[in-house]
C-alpha positions as CSV (number, residue, x, y, z in Angstrom):
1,X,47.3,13.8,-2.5
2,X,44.4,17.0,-3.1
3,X,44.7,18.7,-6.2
4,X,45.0,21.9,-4.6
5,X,48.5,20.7,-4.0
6,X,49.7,19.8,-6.9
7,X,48.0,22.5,-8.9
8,X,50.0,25.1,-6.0
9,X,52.8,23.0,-7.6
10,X,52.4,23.2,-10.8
11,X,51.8,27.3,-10.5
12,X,55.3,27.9,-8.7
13,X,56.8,25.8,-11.1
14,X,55.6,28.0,-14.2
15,X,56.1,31.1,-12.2
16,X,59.9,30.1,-11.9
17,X,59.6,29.4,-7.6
18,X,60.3,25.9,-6.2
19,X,57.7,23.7,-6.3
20,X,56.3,22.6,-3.3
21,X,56.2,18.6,-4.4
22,X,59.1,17.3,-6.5
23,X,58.8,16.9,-10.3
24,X,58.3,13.3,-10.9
25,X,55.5,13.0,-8.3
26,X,53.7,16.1,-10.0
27,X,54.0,14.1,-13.5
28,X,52.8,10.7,-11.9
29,X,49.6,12.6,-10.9
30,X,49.5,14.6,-14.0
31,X,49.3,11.3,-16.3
32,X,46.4,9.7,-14.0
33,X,44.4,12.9,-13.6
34,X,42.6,14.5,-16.1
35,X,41.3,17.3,-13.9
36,X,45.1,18.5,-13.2
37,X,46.2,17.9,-16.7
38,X,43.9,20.3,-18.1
39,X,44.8,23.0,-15.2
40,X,48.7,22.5,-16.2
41,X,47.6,23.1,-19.7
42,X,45.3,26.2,-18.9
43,X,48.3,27.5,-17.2
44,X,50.8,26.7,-19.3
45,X,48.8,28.1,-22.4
46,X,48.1,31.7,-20.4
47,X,51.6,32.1,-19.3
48,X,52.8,31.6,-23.0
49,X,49.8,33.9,-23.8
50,X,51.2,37.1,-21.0
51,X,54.6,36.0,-22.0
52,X,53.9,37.2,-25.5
53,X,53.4,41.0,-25.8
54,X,50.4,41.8,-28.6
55,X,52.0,43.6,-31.6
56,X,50.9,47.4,-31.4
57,X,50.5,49.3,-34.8
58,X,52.8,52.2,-36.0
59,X,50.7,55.3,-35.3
60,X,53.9,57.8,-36.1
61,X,52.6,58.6,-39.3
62,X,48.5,59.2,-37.9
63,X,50.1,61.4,-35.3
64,X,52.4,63.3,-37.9
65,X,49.5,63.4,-40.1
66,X,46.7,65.6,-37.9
67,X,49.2,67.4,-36.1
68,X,50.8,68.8,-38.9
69,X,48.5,70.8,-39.7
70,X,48.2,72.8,-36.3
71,X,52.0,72.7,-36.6
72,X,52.0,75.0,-39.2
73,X,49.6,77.3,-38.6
74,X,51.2,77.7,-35.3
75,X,54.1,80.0,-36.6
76,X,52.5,81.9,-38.6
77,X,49.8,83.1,-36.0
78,X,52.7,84.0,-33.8
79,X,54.8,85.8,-36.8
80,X,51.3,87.9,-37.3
81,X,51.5,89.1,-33.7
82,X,54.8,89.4,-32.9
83,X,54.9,91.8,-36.1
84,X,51.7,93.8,-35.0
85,X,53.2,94.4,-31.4
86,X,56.0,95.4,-32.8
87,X,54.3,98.1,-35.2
88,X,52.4,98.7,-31.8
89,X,55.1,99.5,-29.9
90,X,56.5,102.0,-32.9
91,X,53.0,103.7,-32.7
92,X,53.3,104.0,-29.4
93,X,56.7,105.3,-29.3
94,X,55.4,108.2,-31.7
95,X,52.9,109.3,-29.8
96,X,55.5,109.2,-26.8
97,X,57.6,111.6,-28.8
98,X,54.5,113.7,-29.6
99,X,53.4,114.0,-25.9
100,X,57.1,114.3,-24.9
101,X,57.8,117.2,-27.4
102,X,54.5,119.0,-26.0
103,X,55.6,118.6,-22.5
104,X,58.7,120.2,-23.4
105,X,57.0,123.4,-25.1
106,X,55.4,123.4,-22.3
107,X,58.3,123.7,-20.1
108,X,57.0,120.2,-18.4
109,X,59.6,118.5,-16.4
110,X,57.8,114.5,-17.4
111,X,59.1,115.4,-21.3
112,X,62.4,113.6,-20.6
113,X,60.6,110.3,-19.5
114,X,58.1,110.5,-22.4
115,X,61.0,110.9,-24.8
116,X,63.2,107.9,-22.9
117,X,60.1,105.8,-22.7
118,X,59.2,106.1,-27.0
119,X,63.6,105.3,-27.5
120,X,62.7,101.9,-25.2
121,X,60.1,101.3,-27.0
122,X,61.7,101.8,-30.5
123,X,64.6,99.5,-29.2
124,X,62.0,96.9,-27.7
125,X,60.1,96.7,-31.0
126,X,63.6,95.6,-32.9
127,X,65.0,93.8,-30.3
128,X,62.1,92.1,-28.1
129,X,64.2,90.4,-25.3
130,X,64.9,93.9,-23.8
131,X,61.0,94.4,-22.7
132,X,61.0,92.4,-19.7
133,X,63.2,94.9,-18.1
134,X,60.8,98.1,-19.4
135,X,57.6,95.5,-18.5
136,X,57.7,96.3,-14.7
137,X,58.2,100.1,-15.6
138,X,55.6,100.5,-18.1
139,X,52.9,98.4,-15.9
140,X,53.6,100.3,-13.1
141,X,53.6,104.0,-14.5
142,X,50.4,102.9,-15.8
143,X,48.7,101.7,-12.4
144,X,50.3,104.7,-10.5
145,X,48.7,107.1,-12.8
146,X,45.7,105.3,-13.0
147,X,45.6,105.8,-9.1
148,X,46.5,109.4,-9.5
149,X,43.7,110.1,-11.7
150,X,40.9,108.6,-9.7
151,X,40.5,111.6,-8.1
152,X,40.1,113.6,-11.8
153,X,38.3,110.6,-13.0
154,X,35.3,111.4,-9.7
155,X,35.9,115.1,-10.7
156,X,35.1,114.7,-14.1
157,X,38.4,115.4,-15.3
158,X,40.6,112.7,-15.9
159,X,42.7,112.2,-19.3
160,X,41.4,108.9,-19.7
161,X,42.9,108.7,-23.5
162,X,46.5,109.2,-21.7
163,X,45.2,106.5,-19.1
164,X,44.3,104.1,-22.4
165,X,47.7,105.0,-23.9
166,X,49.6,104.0,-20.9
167,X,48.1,100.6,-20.7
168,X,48.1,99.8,-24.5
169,X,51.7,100.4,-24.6
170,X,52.4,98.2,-21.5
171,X,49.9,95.3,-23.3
172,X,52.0,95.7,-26.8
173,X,55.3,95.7,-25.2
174,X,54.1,92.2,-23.2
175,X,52.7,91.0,-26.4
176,X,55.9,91.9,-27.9
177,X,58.2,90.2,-25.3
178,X,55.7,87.1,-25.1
179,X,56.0,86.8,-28.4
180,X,59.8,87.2,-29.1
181,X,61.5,84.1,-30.0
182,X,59.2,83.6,-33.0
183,X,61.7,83.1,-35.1
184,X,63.8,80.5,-33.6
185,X,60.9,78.6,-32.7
186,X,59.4,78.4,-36.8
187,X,62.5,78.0,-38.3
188,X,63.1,74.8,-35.4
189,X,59.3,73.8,-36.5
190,X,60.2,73.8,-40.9
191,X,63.5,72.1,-39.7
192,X,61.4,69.2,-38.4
193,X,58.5,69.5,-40.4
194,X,61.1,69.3,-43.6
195,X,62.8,65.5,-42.1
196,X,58.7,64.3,-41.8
């Protein structure tokens, strides 16, 4: 009998298949040959070895421990600029009125969207959520004119501060809307830093 054979054996045996020689002929050889005794131990000793998962440490409280840190100064970055694009849309929505109001003592027909455009933004800076819908409006105005005003812009003419204005407004109203559910998401954030 080659020891290939009974080692085969010996290998489906400890990996739960049938054997391919019966049991009592596998110990006969096992007891005269020293060769195969030490491959059943070998085998027997790694299989109890993969059998037996290594304990892994905690690392919950490592983990807690750096992030924490960027945890919290997470919502307080986001409090800082949801509150200045807010501030920045009520800027905005003043000089709205103030260019609306000119327009109008002007007998300018754009005063009415001036003045509509500041009371969306005064109603976007208290509540946010509305600004994706004046988003699309406020980007687009703002490429249109700047299209319109290439020509003034070549000429030497353009009202580039009204061309700034237009795409300030658009960039704190995104900030604003980006930035909108900073309260739910710090007062989820102290829940859970609070049960650590």
């Amino acid at each position: 009998m080659k020891h290939e054979e009974i080692q085969a054996s010996i290998s489906a045996r400890l990996d739960g298949e049938a054997p391919l020689l019966a049991d009592d002929i596998v110990a006969a050889h096992l007891t005269a040959c020293p060769e195969c005794r030490d491959f059943f131990q070998r085998a027997t000793a790694l299989q109890g070895a993969l059998k037996q998962p290594s304990p892994t440490p905690d690392l919950t409280a490592q983990i807690l421990a750096q992030a924490g840190p960027a945890w919290r100064r997470g919502p307080g970055t986001r409090l800082v600029i949801a509150a200045l694009a807010r501030i920045g849309l009520l800027v905005h929505a003043i000089f709205f009125i103030i260019w609306g109001v000119q327009l109008l003592i002007g007998s300018q027909p754009d005063a009415a969207v001036r003045i509509a455009v500041a009371c969306a933004l005064v109603y976007g800076a208290w509540r946010p959520a509305i600004l994706a819908g004046l988003l699309p409006f406020l980007g687009s105005w703002a490429m249109f004119s700047t299209g319109l005003e290439m020509r003034n812009i070549f000429l030497g003419q353009a009202n580039i501060a009204a061309l700034v204005f237009l795409f300030s407004s658009a960039i704190c109203a995104g900030l604003a809307w980006w930035f909108r559910d900073y309260r739910q998401d710090s007062s989820w954030l102290n829940a859970n830093l609070a049960t650590t």
